[in-house]
C-alpha positions in Angstrom: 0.0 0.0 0.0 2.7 2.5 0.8 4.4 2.0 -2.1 1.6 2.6 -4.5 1.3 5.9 -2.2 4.4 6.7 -2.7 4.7 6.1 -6.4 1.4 8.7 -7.2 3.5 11.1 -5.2 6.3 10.8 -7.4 4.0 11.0 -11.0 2.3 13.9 -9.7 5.5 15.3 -9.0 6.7 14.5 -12.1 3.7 15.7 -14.2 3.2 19.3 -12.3 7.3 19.5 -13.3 6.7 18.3 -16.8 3.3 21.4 -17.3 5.4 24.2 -16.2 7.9 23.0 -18.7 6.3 24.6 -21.7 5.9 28.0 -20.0 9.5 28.0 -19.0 10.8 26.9 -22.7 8.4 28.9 -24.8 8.8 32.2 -22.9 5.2 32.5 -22.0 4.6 35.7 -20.5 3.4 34.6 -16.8 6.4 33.0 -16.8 8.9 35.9 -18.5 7.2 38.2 -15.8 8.3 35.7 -13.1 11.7 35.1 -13.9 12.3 39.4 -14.4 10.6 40.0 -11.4 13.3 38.1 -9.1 16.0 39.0 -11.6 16.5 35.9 -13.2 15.1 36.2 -16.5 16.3 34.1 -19.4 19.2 32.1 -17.8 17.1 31.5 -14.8 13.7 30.4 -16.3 16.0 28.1 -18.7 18.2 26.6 -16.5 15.7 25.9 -13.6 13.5 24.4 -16.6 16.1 21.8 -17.3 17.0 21.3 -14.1 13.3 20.3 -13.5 12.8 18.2 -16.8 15.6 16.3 -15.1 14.3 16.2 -11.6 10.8 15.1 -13.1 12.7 12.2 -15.1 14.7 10.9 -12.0 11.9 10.8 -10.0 10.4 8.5 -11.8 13.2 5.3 -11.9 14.2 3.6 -9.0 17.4 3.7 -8.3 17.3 7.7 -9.0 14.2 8.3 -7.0 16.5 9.8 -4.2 18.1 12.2 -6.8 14.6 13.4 -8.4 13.2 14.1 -4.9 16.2 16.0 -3.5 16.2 18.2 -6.5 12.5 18.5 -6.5 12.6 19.6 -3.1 15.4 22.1 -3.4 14.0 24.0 -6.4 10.6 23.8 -4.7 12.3 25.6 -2.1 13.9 28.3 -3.8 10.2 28.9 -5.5 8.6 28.8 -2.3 10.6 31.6 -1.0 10.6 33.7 -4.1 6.8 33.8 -3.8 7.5 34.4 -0.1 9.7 37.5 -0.4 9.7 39.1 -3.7 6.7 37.7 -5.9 3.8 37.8 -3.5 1.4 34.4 -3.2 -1.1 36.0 -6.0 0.7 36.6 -9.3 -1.1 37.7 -12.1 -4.7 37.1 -11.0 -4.1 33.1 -10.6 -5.8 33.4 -7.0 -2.4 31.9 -5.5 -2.5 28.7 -8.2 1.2 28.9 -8.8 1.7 29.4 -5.3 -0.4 26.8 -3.6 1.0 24.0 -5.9 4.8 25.2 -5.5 3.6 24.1 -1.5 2.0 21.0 -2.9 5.0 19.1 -4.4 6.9 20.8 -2.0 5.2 18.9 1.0 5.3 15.9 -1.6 8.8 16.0 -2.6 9.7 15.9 1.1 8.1 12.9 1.7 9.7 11.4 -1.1 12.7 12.5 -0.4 12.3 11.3 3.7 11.1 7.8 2.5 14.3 7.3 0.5 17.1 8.8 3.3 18.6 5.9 3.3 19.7 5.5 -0.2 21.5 9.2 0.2 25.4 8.5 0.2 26.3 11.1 2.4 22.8 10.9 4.8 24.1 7.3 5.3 27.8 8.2 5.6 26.6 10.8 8.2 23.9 8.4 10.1 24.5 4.5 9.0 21.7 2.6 8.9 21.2 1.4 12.4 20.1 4.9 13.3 17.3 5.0 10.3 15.4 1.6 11.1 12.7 3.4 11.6 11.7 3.4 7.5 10.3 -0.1 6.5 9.5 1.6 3.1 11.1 0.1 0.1 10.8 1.2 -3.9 
């Protein structure tokens, strides 16, 4: 049961990544607006669109599940606080859309990314394994 759990967390991941994608790469104007706003606008939309076509793909395959997550999670984050300090929740009139599903896979990713700590090289360097029993979860 957990497993199927956790493997809808990681397509939905993977398809709100994927959506964004052709805003970021066709230099829609929502997403132009966004990137000049915090200052980051054509390297920035660019590069954080590759870096999330490759975080929605390593989501996806087992052994690389750790990888997707982690980077999910770390862009997420860096979203999550530009809405936070310089974009505002609301941008555009999309009643916080953008926003409410940055928190979404966000909360997601985290869970992902907690479920597979102990396939992290330097989490298990760091704590072996006796001090992470406490996940029975395997993918």
């Amino acid at each position: 049961m957990k497993k199927h759990i956790l493997l809808i967390f990681r397509i939905v991941i993977s398809v709100v990544l994927l959506q964004t994608l052709r805003f970021k790469f066709t230099a829609h104007p929502d997403s132009v607006y966004i990137f000049s706003t915090v200052g980051l606008e054509p390297f920035g939309r660019i590069s954080i669109g590759i870096l999330e076509l490759c975080a929605a793909l390593l989501i996806l395959f087992p052994k690389t599940i750790w990888v997707g997550a982690l980077l999910t999670f770390g862009i997420i984050s860096g979203a999550i606080l530009m809405h936070i300090t310089i974009l505002g929740i609301e941008i555009n009139n999309d009643n916080g859309l953008l926003f409410y599903t940055a928190l979404l896979v966000f909360i997601l990713s985290g869970i992902v990314t907690w479920t597979q700590r102990k396939k992290i090289p330097l989490v298990n360097k760091l704590f072996p394994y006796k001090y992470l029993k406490g996940n029975n979860i395997e993918t």
